[in-house]
N, CA and C atoms as a LAMMPS dump frame, in Angstrom:
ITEM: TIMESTEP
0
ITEM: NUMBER OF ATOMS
177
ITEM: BOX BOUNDS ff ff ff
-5.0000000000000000e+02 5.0000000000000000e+02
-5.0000000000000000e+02 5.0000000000000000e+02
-5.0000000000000000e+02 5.0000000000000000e+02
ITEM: ATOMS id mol type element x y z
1 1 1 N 0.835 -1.188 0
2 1 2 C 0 0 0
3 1 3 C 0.881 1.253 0
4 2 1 N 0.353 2.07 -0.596
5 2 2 C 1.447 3.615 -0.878
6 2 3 C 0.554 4.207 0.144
7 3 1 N 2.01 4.698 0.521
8 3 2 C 1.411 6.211 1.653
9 3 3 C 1.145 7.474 0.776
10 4 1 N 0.469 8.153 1.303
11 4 2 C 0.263 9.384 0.833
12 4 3 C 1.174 10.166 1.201
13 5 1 N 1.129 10.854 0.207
14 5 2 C 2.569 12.033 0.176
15 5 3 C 1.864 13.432 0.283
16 6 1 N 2.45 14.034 1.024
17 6 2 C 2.161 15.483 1.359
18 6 3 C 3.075 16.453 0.927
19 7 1 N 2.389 17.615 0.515
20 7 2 C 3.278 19.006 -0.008
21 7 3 C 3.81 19.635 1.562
22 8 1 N 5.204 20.401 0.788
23 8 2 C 5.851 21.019 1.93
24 8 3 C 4.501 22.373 2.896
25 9 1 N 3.953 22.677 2.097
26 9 2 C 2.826 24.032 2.637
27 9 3 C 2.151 23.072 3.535
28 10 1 N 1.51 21.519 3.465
29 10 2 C 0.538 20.823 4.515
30 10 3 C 1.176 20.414 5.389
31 11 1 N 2.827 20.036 5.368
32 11 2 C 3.657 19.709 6.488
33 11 3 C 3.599 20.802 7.258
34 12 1 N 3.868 21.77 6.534
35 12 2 C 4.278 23.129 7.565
36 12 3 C 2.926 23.479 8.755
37 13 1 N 2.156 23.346 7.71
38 13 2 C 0.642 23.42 8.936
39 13 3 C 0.41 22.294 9.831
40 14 1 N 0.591 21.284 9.42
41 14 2 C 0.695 19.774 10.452
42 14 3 C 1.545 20.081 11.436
43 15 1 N 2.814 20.605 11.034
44 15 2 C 4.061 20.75 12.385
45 15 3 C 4.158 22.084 13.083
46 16 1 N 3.505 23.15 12.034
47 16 2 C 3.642 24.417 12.597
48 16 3 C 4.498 24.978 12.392
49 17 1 N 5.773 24.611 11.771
50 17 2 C 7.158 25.076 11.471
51 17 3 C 6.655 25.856 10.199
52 18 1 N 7.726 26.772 9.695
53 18 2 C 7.944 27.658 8.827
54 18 3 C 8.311 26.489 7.48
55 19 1 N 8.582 26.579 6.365
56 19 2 C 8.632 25.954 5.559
57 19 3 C 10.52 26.126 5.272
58 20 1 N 11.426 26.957 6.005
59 20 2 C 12.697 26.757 5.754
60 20 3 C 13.096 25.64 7.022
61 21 1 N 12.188 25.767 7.911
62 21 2 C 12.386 24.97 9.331
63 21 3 C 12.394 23.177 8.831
64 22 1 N 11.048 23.325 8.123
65 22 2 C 10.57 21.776 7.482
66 22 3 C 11.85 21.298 6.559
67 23 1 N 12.437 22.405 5.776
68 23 2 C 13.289 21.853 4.661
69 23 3 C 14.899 21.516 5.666
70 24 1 N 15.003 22.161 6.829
71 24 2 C 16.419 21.641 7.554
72 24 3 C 16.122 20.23 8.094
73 25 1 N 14.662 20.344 8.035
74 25 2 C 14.7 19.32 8.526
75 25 3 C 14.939 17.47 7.884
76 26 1 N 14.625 17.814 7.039
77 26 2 C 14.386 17.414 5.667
78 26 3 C 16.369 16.721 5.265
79 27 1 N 16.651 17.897 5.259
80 27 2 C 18.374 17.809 5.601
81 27 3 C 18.977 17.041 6.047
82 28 1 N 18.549 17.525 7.4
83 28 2 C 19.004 16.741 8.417
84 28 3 C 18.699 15.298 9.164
85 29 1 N 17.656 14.735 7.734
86 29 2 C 17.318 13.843 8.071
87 29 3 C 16.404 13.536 9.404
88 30 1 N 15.664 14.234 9.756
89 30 2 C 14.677 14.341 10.919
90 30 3 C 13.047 14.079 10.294
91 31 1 N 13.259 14.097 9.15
92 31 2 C 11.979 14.16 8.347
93 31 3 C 12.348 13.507 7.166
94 32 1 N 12.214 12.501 6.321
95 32 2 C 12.49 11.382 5.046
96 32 3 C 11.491 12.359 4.176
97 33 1 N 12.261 12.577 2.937
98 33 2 C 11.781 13.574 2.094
99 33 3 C 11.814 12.72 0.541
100 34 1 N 11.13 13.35 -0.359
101 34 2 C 11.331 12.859 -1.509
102 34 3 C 11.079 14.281 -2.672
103 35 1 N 12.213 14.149 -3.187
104 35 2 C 12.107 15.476 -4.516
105 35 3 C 11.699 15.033 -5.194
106 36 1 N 10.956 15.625 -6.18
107 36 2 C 9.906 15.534 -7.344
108 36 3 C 10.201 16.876 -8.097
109 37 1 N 11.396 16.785 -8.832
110 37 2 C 11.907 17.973 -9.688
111 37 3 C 11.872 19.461 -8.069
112 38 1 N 11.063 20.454 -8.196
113 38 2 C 11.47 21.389 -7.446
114 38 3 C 10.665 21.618 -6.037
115 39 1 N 9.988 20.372 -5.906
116 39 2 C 9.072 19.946 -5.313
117 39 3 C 9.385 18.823 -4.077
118 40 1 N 9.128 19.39 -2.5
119 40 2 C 9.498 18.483 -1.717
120 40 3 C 7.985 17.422 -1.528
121 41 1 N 8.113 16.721 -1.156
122 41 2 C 7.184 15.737 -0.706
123 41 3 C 7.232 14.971 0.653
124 42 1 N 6.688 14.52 1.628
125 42 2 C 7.143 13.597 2.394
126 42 3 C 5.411 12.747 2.784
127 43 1 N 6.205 11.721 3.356
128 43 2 C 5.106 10.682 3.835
129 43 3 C 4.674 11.013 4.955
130 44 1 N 2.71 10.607 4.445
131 44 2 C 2.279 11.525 5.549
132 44 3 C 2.536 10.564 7.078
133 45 1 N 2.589 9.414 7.074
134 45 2 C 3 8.672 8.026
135 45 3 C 4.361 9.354 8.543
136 46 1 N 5.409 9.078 7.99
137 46 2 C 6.399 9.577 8.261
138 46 3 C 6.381 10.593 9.436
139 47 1 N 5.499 11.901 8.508
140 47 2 C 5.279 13.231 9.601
141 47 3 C 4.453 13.147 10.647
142 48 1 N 3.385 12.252 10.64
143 48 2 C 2.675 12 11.77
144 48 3 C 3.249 11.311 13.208
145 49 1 N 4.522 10.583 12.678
146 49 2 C 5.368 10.093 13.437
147 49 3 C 6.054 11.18 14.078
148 50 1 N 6.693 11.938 13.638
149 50 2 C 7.678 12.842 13.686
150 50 3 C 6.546 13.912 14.547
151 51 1 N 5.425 14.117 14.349
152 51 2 C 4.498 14.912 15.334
153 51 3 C 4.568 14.599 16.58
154 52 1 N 4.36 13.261 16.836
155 52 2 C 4.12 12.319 17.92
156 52 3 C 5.386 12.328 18.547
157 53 1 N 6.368 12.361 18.341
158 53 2 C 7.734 11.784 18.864
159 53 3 C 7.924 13.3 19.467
160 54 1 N 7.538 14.68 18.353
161 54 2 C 7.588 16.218 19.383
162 54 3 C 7.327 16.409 20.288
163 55 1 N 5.77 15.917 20.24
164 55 2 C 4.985 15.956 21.375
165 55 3 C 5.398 15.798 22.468
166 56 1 N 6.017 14.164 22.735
167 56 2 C 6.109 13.694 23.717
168 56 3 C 7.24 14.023 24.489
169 57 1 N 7.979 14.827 23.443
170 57 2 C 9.244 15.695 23.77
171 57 3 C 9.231 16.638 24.549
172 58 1 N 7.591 17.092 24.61
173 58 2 C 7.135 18.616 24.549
174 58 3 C 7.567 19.461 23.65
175 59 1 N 7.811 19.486 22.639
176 59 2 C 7.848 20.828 21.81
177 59 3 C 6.765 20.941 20.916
């Protein structure tokens, strides 16, 4: 089954981060990304994970 892939603008509202915040993150490997020519993408699982794991961080 394919996950759904989300644009960088619906991450940014899911996490709340700024969209240069999402792309370090992206970087830095904190977030599994996929380019699509000029276009970031990521799995929405992926980020829902990455929500959850903040959370519990508190941030």
């Amino acid at each position: 089954m394919m996950d759904k892939l989300l644009t960088l603008d619906e991450v940014c509202k899911i996490l709340d981060k700024s969209p240069t915040t999402i792309k370090r993150y992206a970087r830095e490997n904190l977030l599994t990304s996929e380019q699509n020519g000029d276009e970031l993408s990521f799995s929405e699982a992926e980020v829902m994970r990455y929500l959850d794991f903040s959370k519990r961080l508190g941030g």
